[in-house]
C-alpha positions in Angstrom: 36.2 -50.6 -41.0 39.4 -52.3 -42.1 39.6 -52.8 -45.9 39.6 -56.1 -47.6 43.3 -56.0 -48.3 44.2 -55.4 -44.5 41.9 -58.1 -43.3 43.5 -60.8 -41.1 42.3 -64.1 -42.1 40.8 -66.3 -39.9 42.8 -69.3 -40.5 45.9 -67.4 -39.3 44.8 -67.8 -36.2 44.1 -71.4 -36.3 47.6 -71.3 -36.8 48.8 -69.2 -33.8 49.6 -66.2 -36.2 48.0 -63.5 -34.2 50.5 -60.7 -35.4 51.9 -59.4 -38.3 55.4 -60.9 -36.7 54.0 -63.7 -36.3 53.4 -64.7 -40.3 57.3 -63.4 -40.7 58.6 -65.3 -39.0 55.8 -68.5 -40.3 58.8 -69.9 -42.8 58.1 -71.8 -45.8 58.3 -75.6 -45.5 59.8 -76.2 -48.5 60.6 -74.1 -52.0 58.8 -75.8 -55.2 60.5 -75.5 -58.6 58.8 -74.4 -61.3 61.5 -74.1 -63.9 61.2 -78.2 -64.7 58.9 -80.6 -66.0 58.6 -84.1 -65.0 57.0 -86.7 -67.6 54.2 -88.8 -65.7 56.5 -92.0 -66.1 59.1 -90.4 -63.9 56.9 -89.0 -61.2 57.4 -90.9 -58.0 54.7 -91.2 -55.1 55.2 -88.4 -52.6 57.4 -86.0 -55.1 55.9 -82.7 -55.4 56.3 -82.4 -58.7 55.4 -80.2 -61.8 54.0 -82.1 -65.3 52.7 -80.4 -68.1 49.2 -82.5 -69.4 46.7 -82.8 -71.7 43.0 -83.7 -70.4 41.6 -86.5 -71.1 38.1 -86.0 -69.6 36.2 -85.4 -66.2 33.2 -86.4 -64.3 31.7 -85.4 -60.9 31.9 -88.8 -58.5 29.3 -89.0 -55.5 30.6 -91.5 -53.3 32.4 -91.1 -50.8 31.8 -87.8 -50.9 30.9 -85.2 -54.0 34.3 -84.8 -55.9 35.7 -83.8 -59.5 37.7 -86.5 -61.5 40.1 -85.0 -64.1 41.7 -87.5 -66.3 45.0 -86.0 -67.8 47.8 -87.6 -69.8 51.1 -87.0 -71.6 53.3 -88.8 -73.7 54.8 -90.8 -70.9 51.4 -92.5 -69.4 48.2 -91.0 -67.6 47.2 -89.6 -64.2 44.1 -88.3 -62.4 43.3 -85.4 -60.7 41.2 -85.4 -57.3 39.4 -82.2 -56.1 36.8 -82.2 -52.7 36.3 -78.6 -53.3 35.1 -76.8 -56.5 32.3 -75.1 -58.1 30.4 -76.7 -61.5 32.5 -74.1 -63.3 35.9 -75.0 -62.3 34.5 -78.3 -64.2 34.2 -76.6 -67.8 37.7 -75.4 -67.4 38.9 -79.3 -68.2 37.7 -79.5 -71.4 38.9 -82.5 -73.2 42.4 -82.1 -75.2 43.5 -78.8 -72.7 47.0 -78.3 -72.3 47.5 -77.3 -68.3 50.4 -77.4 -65.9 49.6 -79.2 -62.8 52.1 -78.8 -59.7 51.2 -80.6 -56.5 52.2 -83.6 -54.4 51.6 -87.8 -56.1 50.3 -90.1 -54.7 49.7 -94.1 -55.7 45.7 -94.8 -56.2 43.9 -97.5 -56.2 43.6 -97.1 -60.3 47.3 -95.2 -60.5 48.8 -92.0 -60.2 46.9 -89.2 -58.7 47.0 -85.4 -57.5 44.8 -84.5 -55.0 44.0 -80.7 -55.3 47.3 -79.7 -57.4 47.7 -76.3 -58.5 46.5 -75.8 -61.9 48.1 -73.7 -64.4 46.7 -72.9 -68.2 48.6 -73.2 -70.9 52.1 -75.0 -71.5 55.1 -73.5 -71.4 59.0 -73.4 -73.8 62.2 -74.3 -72.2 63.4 -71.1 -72.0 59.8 -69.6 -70.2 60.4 -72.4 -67.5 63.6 -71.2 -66.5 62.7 -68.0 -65.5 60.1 -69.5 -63.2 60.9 -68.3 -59.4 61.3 -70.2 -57.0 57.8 -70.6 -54.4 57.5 -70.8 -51.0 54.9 -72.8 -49.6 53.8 -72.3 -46.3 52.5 -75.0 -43.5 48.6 -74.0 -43.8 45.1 -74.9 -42.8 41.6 -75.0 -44.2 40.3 -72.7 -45.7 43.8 -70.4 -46.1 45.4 -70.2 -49.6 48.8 -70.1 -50.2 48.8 -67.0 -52.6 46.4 -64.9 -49.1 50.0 -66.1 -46.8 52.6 -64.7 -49.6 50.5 -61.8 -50.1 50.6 -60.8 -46.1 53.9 -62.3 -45.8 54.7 -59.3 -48.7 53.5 -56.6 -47.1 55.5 -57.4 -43.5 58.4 -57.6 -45.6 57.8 -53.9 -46.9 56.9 -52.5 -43.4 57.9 -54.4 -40.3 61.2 -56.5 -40.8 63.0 -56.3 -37.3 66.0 -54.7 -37.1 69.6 -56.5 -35.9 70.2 -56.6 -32.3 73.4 -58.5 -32.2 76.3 -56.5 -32.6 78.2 -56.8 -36.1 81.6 -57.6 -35.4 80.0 -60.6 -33.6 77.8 -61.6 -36.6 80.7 -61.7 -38.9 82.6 -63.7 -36.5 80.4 -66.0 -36.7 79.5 -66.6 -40.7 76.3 -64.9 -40.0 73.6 -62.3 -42.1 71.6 -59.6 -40.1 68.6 -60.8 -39.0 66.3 -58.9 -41.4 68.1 -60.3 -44.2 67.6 -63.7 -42.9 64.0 -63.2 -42.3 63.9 -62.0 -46.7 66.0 -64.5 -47.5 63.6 -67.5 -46.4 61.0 -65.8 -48.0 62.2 -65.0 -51.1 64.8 -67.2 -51.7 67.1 -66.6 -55.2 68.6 -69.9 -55.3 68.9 -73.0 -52.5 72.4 -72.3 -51.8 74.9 -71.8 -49.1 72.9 -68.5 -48.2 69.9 -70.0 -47.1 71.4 -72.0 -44.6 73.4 -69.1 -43.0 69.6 -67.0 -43.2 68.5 -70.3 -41.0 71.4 -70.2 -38.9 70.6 -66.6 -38.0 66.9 -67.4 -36.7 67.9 -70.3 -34.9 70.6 -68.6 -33.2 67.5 -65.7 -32.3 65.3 -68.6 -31.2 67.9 -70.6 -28.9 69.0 -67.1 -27.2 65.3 -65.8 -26.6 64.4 -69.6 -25.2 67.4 -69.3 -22.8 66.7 -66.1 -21.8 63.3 -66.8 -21.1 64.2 -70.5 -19.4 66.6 -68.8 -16.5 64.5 -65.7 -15.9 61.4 -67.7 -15.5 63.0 -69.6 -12.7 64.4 -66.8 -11.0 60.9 -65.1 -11.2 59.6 -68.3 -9.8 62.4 -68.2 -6.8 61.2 -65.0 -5.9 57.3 -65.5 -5.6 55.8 -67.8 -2.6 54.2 -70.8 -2.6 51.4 -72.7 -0.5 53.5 -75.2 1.5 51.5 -78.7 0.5 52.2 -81.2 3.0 49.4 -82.7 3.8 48.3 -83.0 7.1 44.8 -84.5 6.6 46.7 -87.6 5.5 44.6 -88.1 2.4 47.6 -89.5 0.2 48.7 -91.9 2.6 45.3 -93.1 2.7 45.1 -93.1 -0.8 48.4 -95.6 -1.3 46.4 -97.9 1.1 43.0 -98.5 -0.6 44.6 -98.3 -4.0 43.9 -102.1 -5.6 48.1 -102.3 -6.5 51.5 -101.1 -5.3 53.2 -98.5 -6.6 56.5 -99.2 -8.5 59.8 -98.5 -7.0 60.1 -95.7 -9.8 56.7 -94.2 -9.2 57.8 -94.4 -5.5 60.7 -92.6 -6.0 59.0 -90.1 -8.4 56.2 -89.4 -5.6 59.1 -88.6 -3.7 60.4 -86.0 -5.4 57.0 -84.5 -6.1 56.0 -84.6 -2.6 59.1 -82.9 -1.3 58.6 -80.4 -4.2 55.2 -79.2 -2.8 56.1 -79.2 0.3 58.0 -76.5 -0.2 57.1 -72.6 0.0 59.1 -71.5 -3.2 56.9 -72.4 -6.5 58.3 -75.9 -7.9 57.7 -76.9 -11.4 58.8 -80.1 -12.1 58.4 -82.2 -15.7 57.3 -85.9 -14.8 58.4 -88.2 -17.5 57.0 -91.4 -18.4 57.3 -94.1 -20.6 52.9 -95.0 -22.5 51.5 -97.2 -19.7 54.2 -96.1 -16.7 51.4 -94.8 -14.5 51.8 -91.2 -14.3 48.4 -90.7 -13.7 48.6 -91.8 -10.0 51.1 -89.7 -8.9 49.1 -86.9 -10.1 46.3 -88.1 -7.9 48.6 -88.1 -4.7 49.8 -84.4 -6.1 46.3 -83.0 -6.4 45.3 -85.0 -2.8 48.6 -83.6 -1.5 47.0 -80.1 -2.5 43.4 -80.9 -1.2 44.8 -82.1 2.4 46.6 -79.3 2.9 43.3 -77.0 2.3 44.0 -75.8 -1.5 42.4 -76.6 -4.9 44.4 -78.5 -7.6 43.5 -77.7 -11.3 44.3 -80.3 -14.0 44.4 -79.4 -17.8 44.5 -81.7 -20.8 44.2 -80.5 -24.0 41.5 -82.5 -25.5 37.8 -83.5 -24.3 38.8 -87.0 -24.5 41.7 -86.8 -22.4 40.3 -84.6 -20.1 37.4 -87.0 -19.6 39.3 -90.2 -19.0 41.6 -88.3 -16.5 38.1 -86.8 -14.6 37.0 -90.7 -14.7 40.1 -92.2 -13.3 40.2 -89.0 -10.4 36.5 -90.1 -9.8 37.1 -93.2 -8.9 40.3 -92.8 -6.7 38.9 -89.7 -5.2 35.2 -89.7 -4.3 35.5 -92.1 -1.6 37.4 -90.0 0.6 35.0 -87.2 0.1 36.8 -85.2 -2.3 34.5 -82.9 -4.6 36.0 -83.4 -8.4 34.4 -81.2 -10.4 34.5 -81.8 -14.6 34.7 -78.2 -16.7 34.6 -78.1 -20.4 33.2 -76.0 -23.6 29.7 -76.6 -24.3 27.7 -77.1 -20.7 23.8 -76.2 -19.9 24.0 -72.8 -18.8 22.6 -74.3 -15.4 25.4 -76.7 -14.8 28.7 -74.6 -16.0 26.7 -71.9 -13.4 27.0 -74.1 -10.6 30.3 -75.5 -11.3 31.7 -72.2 -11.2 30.4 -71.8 -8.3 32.0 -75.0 -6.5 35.3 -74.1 -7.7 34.7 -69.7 -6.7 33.9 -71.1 -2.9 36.8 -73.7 -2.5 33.8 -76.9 -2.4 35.5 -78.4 -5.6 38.3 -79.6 -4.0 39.7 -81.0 -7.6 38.7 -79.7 -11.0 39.6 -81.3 -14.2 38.6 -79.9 -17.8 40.4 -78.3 -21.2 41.0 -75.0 -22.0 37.8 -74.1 -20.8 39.3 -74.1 -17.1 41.6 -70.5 -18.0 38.1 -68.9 -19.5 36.8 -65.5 -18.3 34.6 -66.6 -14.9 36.9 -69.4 -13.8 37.9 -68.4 -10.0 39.3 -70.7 -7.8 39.3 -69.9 -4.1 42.7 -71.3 -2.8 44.4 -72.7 -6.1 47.6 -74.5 -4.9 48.3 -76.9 -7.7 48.6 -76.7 -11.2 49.1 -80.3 -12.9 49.4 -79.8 -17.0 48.6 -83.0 -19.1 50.6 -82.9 -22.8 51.5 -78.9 -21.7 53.2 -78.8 -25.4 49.6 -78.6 -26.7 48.9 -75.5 -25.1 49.6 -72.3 -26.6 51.8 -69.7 -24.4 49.2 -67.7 -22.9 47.1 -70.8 -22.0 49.8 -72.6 -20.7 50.5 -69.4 -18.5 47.1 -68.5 -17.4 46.8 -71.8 -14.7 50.5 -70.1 -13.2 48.7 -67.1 -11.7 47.7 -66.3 -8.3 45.3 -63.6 -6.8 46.1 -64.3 -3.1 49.8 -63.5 -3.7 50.6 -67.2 -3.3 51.8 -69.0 -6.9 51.0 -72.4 -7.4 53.3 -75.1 -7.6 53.4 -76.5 -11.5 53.7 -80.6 -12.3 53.7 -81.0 -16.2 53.4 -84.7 -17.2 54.8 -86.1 -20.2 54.6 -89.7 -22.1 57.0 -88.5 -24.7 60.6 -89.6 -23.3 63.5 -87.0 -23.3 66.7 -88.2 -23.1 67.8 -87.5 -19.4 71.1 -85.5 -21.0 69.4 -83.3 -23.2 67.1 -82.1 -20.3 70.0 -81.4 -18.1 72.2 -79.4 -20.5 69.0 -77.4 -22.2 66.3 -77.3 -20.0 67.4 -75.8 -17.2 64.2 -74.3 -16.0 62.7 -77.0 -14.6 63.1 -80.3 -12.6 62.5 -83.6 -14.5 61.6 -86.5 -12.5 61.5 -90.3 -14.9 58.9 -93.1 -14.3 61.6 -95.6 -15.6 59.5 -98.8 -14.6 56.6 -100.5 -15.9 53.5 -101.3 -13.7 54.2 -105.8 -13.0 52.0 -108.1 -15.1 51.8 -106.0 -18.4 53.2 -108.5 -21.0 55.2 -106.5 -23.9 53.6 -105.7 -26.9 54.1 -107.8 -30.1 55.1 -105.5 -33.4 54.3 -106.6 -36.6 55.5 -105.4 -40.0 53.2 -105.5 -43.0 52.9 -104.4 -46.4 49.8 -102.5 -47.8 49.7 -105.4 -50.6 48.5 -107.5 -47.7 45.3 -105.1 -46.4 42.7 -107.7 -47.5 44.4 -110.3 -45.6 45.1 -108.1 -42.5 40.9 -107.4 -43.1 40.0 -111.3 -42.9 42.5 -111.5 -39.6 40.9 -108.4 -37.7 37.8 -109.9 -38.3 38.4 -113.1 -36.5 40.5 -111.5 -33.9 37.6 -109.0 -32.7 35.2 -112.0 -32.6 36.8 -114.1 -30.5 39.7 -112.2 -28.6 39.1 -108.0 -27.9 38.7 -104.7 -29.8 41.0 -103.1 -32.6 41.9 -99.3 -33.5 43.2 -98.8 -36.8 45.0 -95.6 -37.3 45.2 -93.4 -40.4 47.7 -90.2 -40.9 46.8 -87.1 -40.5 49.3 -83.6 -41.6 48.4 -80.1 -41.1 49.2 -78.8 -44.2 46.1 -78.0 -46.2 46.4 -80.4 -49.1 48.2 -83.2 -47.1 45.5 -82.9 -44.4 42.7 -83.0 -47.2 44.6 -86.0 -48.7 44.6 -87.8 -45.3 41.0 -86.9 -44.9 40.4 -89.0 -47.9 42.5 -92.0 -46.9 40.3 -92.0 -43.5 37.0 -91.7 -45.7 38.2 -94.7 -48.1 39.4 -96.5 -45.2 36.2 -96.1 -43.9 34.3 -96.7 -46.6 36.2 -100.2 -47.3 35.8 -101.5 -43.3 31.7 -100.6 -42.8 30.9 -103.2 -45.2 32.8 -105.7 -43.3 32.1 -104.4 -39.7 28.5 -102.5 -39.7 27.9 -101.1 -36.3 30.8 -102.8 -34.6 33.1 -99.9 -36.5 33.2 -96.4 -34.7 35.2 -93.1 -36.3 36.6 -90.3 -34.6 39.1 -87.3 -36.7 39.6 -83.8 -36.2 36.9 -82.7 -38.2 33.7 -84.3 -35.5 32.6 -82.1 -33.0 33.8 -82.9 -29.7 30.2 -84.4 -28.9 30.4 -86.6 -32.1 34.1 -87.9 -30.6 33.2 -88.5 -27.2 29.6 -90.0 -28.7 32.0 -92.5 -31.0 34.5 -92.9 -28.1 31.7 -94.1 -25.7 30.9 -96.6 -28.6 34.4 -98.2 -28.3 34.9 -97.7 -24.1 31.4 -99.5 -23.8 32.4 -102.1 -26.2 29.5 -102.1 -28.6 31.2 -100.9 -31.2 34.5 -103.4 -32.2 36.8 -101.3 -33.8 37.5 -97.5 -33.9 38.8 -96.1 -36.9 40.3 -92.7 -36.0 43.4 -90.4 -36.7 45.9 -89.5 -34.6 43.4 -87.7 -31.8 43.6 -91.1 -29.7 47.5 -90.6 -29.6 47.8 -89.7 -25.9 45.1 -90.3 -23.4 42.6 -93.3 -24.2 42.6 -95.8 -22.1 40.5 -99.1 -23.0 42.3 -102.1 -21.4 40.0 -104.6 -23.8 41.6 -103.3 -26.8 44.6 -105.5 -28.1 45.2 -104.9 -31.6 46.5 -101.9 -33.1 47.2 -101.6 -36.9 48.8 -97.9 -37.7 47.6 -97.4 -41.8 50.7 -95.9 -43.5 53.2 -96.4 -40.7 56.2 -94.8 -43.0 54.4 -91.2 -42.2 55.0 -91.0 -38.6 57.8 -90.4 -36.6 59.3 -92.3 -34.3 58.0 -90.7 -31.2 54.2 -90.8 -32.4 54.3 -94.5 -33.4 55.6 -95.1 -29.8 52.4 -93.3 -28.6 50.2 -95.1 -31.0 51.3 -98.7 -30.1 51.0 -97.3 -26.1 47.1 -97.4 -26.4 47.1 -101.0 -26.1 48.7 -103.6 -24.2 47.0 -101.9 -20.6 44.9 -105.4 -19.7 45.3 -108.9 -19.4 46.2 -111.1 -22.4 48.8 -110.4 -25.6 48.5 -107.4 -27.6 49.6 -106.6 -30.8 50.5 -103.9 -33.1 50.5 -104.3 -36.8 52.7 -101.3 -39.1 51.4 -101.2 -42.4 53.9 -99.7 -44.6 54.0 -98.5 -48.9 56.3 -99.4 -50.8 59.3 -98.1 -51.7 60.2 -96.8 -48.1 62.5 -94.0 -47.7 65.6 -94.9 -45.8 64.4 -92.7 -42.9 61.3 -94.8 -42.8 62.8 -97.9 -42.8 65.3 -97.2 -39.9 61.5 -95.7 -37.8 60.1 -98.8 -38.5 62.9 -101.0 -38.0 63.7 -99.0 -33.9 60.2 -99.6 -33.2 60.0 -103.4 -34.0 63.2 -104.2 -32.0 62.5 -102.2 -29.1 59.2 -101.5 -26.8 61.3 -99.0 -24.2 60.8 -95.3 -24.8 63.5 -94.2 -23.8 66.2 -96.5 -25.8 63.8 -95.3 -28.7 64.0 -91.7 -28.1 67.4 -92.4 -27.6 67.7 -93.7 -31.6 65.4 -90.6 -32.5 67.8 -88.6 -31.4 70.1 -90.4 -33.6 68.0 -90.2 -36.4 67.0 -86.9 -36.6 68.1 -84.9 -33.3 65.3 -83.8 -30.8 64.1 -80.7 -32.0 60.7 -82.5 -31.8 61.3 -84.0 -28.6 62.1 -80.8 -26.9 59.1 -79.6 -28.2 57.1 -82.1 -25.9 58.7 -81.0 -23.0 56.0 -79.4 -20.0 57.1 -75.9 -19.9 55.6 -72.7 -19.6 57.6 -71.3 -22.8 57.4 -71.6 -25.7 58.9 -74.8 -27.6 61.8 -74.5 -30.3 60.0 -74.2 -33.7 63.6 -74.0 -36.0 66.3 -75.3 -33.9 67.5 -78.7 -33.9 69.7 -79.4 -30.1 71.5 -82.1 -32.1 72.2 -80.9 -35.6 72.8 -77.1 -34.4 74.6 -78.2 -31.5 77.2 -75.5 -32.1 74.3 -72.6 -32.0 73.2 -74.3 -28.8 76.5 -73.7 -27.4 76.6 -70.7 -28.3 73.1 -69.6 -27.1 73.7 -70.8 -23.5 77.1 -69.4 -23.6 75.9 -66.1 -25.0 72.2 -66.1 -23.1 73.6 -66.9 -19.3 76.3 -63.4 -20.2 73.6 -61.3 -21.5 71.4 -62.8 -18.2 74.1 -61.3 -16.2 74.3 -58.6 -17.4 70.4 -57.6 -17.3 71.1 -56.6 -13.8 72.7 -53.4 -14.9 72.0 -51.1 -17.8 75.8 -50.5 -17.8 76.7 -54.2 -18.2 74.4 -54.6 -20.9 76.2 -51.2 -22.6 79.1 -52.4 -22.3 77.7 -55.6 -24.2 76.7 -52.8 -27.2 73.1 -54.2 -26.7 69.9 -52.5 -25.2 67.2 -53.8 -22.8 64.6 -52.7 -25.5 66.3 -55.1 -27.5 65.6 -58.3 -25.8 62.7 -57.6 -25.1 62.0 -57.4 -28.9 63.6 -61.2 -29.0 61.8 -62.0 -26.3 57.7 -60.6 -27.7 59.6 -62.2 -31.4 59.4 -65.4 -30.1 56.2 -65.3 -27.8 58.1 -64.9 -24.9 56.7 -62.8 -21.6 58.7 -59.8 -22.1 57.6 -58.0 -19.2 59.7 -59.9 -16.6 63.1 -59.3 -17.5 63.6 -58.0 -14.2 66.5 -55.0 -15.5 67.1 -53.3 -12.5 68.0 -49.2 -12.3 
C-alpha cells in the first residue's frame, strides 16, 4: 500500500496530470508577492493582492448557501471575507481585534470590497520580515486540490525526475537558451521575475513547438501508409439526402461537401478540419459524410464532448436520417443495463448504421463491425487518448477522420503550422438569417436590463443569460457564487419560467433543465459557459453575457452564436464592470463592430496571437499549452525549421548521429508532451 505522502491525488487527474511529468511540466500561472502590503484603499478589483488586517467580526450567513462572513479592516477602510467551505472552528480563529494577513484575489460586492476564500496568515509582519518573503507559484487547480498538495509533488519531481537536455549545447547557446531542466526549476522556483524566466519559457516552448511538429508530419506519413475504406456511395443515399432536405445548400457548404466527398472517396485515410463560422451549417455536411459512409456499407461514429451536444446532434441525425432507413443509434454514460446491452449489440453487428454519443462511444465493449468514418465535434475537448481511440481499426482498414470546428482559424496560420491536416472553410451563412444586434451595457444598469428581459420574454421569445466560469479553484468558486446570486436575484422575478444549467449538475439535471428551455416552458436559462457550442433553440433571441470583460474574444463569438438561428431580430446584450482593462475594452469593442468570425479571429490574433485558437484546431495531437504562433514566431520558425531536419533524419540512425541527438531522445519529447511515441518510424 502506497503511503500517504506518495499518494496521487485525485484532482490531478481532473486535470490531465496522470504522471509525475505531467505536474512538472503543470507551470504556475502566475508568481504572488509576499514581500508587500497593500492598504485596503489601494486595492483594486481583480488585483491579487496581500493586506495585513484586523477583524472586525464574523457571522455564519445561510442564504444562498451556508457561508462564513469575516469582517476585517485597517487604517485605510474595511473589507470582507467570503468562505463556502469551512468547519465551525475555522470560525473561532477570527476573533474580534486579530491581526492576520490575507492574500487572495478582490473583488467589488454588493456592500464593497471582498475576498472570496483568500489565504489567511496569523500574525502581522515588520518591513524587513516581508522582504524575505519568496516569491509563490500558484498553480491552475480544481476542487478539492490545494495549492500547498501541487508544490509539495511538484518538490519531489524536482528532486527525482527533471528530464535531462536533448538539444545539443553549442546550439542552445546560440540561441540565448538554458538547458531544459533548468528551465523546468526555474518556473518553479523562480528567484526574481527577471530576464531568466523568460529565457526558462523560451526553452519549453521551443520543446513544445518541436515535439508538436514532429508529431504533426509523422502522423500524416503514418496515415499515408495505412488503407482506407473507399466511401463513395453507391446506394446514393446523399444525393437523396440534398433532395428531401427543406433548403439548399450554400455555395460554400457545396464546395466544402466537395472536398469531403472526394476525401472519402479515397483509399488512403483523409483527415480533414471543417471550419465554420456559429450558425454556418456544418452539421449537414456531416450528415452527407456519415450517409456517404452508410451507402458505401460502413458505420460512421460521431463524438461530441458533452451530453448536450451529443444529444442535439443525435436529434438533428434523427430527423434527416430515419426516413431513408438509416439505424442511428444514441450511446452515452448512464443507460439501463438493458438498453446500453442492446445498443452494443446494433453497433457489434453493423445494424446501427450511424451512432452518435460522448466519450462513452471509446469505452471498453464498444465494437463496431465495419467503422469507416470518424466525425469529431469540438475534437480540442478531447483528451489525446480519447481523441485517438475512434482512429483505430481491427479489420486493417483506418477510418477516414472529419473534425469540425466553429472556432475560426485564420486560413494562414493553418497553412504555415498545421500541416497535418486539410482544412476546408464554410465561409457563407445559410440566406434569411438577419445579423445579430450587439449591445453594450454597464453592470450599473442590471435592474433596468431586469425590467427589459421581462417584457421581451413576454411578448417576443426566450433569453439565456450567461455568467463566467474559470478553472482555477478560487476563481471557479467565485464564479460559482456570481451564478448563485445571479440566480438568486432572477427567481423572484421569473419563478418557473427561469431554468439553470453549470458544471456542477449532473448530466441528467442539465439535460432535465435543458429540456425546460428546448420545450419552452421555462423562459430563460441561466447557465455558464456549458451552452457555448452546441445548443440549438431557434426561439431564443436575446442573449445577455454577465461580466463580458472576462471572456475572450473567441468565446463571446460562440456565446452570441446561440441565438440569431430563427426568424425575427436577435440580440445580444455585453454587460461589462467598470474600470475595463484596455484588453477588455478592445474584446468588446471587435465584437460590437463585427458579427464575422473570421475578421474577428483575425483581430484576436492581433490582440493576443492564436495560441488559443490553435488550440481549437480538430487534431489528433495534442494542442500547444505554452507557445504563442504569434508572439514566439521566431521559436516557430525555428521548430519547423529544426523539426522537418530532425524528421529527416529519423530515417537513419546515422543521420540523426551526425545531428549529436538520439532516437531515445525524441521519443522522450515526444511521451513529454503526450505525444504517441511509438510511431516514429526510425528505420535500421
Amino acid at each position: 500500500m502506497k503511503s500517504r505522502a506518495h499518494s496521487w491525488p485525485e484532482g490531478f487527474l481532473k486535470l490531465g496530470l496522470r504522471r509525475p511529468l505531467d505536474l512538472l511540466l503543470h507551470f504556475p500561472l502566475r508568481y504572488e508577492d509576499e514581500s508587500r502590503v497593500y492598504a485596503l484603499s489601494e486595492v483594486t478589483p481583480g488585483a491579487s493582492v496581500q493586506c495585513q488586517v484586523r477583524v472586525l467580526k464574523s457571522a455564519i450567513v445561510y442564504k444562498p448557501r451556508r457561508t462564513l462572513i469575516v469582517q476585517v479592516e485597517d487604517d485605510s477602510g474595511q473589507a470582507s471575507l467570503r468562505f463556502l467551505y469551512f468547519r465551525d472552528a475555522m470560525r473561532l480563529a477570527f476573533s474580534p481585534g486579530a491581526q492576520i494577513r490575507i492574500v487572495g484575489e478582490a473583488r467589488r460586492a454588493l456592500l464593497g470590497l471582498e475576498f472570496i476564500h483568500p489565504r489567511v496568515r496569523s500574525g502581522w509582519l515588520a518591513l524587513e520580515e516581508l522582504k524575505s518573503q519568496p516569491l509563490l507559484a500558484i498553480y491552475p487547480t480544481t476542487q478539492g486540490l490545494a495549492q500547498h498538495v501541487i508544490r509539495r509533488h511538484v518538490q519531489r519531481g524536482l528532486s527525482e525526475i527533471l528530464p535531462k537536455e536533448w538539444i545539443p549545447k553549442a546550439r542552445l547557446v546560440t540561441l540565448g537558451l538554458p538547458d531544459l531542466d533548468q528551465a523546468i526549476r526555474r518556473l518553479h522556483e523562480p528567484q526574481s521575475l527577471d530576464a531568466s524566466l523568460e529565457a526558462a519559457w523560451n526553452r519549453i516552448r521551443l520543446d513544445e513547438l518541436l515535439a508538436q511538429q514532429i508529431a504533426l508530419r509523422r502522423a500524416k506519413q503514418r496515415r499515408q501508409q495505412r488503407l482506407a475504406p473507399e466511401l463513395t456511395d453507391p446506394s446514393g443515399l446523399t444525393e437523396k439526402l440534398l433532395q428531401t432536405l427543406p433548403f439548399e445548400l450554400t455555395q460554400a457548404q457545396k464546395r466544402v461537401w466537395t472536398e469531403v466527398a472526394q476525401d472519402l472517396a479515397k483509399s488512403r485515410p483523409s483527415h480533414r478540419l471543417i471550419q465554420g463560422d456559429v450558425g454556418s451549417g456544418k452539421t449537414v455536411i456531416a450528415a452527407l459524410a456519415a450517409l456517404a459512409a452508410v451507402g458505401s456499407g460502413f458505420q460512421a461514429a460521431v463524438m461530441a464532448p458533452t451530453e448536450i451536444l451529443a444529444q442535439q446532434l443525435f436529434s438533428k441525425l434523427l430527423v434527416w436520417l430515419e426516413p431513408m432507413g438509416v439505424r442511428v443509434v444514441f450511446l452515452k454514460g448512464g443507460l439501463p443495463a438493458a438498453d446500453k446491452r442492446a445498443r452494443l449489440q446494433e453497433i457489434r453487428c453493423g445494424q446501427a448504421g450511424v451512432v452518435v454519443g460522448t466519450h462513452a462511444l471509446i469505452q471498453r465493449g464498444v465494437e463496431f463491425a465495419r467503422l469507416g468514418l470518424s466525425l469529431v465535434d469540438e475534437q480540442h475537448r478531447f483528451g489525446v487518448a480519447q481523441r485517438m481511440a475512434l482512429h483505430e481499426s481491427e479489420s486493417g482498414l483506418v477510418p477516414h477522420i472529419v473534425g469540425m470546428s466553429a472556432t475560426p482559424i485564420p486560413r494562414s496560420l493553418a497553412m504555415t503550422f498545421l500541416a497535418d491536416l486539410d482544412v476546408s472553410v464554410i465561409d457563407e451563412r445559410p440566406p434569411g438569417r438577419q445579423p445579430i444586434r450587439t449591445r453594450l451595457m454597464s453592470l450599473a444598469r442590471r435592474e433596468e436590463l431586469a425590467e427589459r428581459l421581462l417584457g421581451f420574454i413576454e411578448t417576443e421569445g426566450q433569453a439565456y443569460w450567461v455568467c463566467p466560469v474559470i478553472e482555477e479553484q478560487q476563481d471557479a468558486e467565485r464564479a460559482l457564487i456570481a451564478l448563485e446570486e445571479t440566480a438568486a436575484w432572477l427567481a423572484p422575478m421569473l419563478g418557473e419560467r427561469l431554468a439553470v444549467v453549470h458544471g456542477r449538475l449532473s448530466p441528467d439535471q442539465k439535460l432535465q433543465a435543458m429540456a425546460r428551455f428546448v420545450s419552452g416552458e421555462a423562459r430563460v436559462l441561466l447557465a455558464t459557459t456549458v451552452i457555448e457550442v452546441g445548443v440549438d433553440v431557434p426561439q431564443a433571441r436575446l442573449m445577455v453575457i454577465d461580466h463580458a470583460e472576462r471572456f475572450g474574444l473567441a468565446q463571446l463569438h460562440q456565446l452570441r452564436g446561440r441565438v440569431g438561428r430563427g426568424a425575427g431580430q436577435s440580440t445580444c446584450i455585453l454587460l461589462f464592470d467598470e474600470p475595463l482593462s484596455e484588453p477588455a475594452r478592445e474584446r468588446l469593442r471587435a465584437l460590437y463592430e463585427s458579427d464575422d468570425g473570421f475578421e474577428l479571429a483575425s483581430r484576436d490574433l492581433a490582440l493576443r496571437g492564436p495560441g488559443e485558437l490553435l488550440g481549437m484546431r480538430q487534431s489528433g495531437e495534442p494542442s500547444l499549452r505554452f507557445s504563442d504562433l504569434s508572439r514566439d514566431r521566431v521559436w516557430v520558425d525555428y521548430a519547423v525549421r529544426f523539426g522537418a531536419e530532425l524528421c529527416e533524419a529519423l530515417d537513419s540512425e546515422e543521420r540523426l548521429g551526425a545531428l549529436a541527438i538520439e532516437a531515445e531522445d525524441l521519443r522522450s519529447l515526444l511521451e513529454r508532451w503526450a505525444h504517441r511515441a511509438d510511431d516514429l518510424l526510425i528505420s535500421g
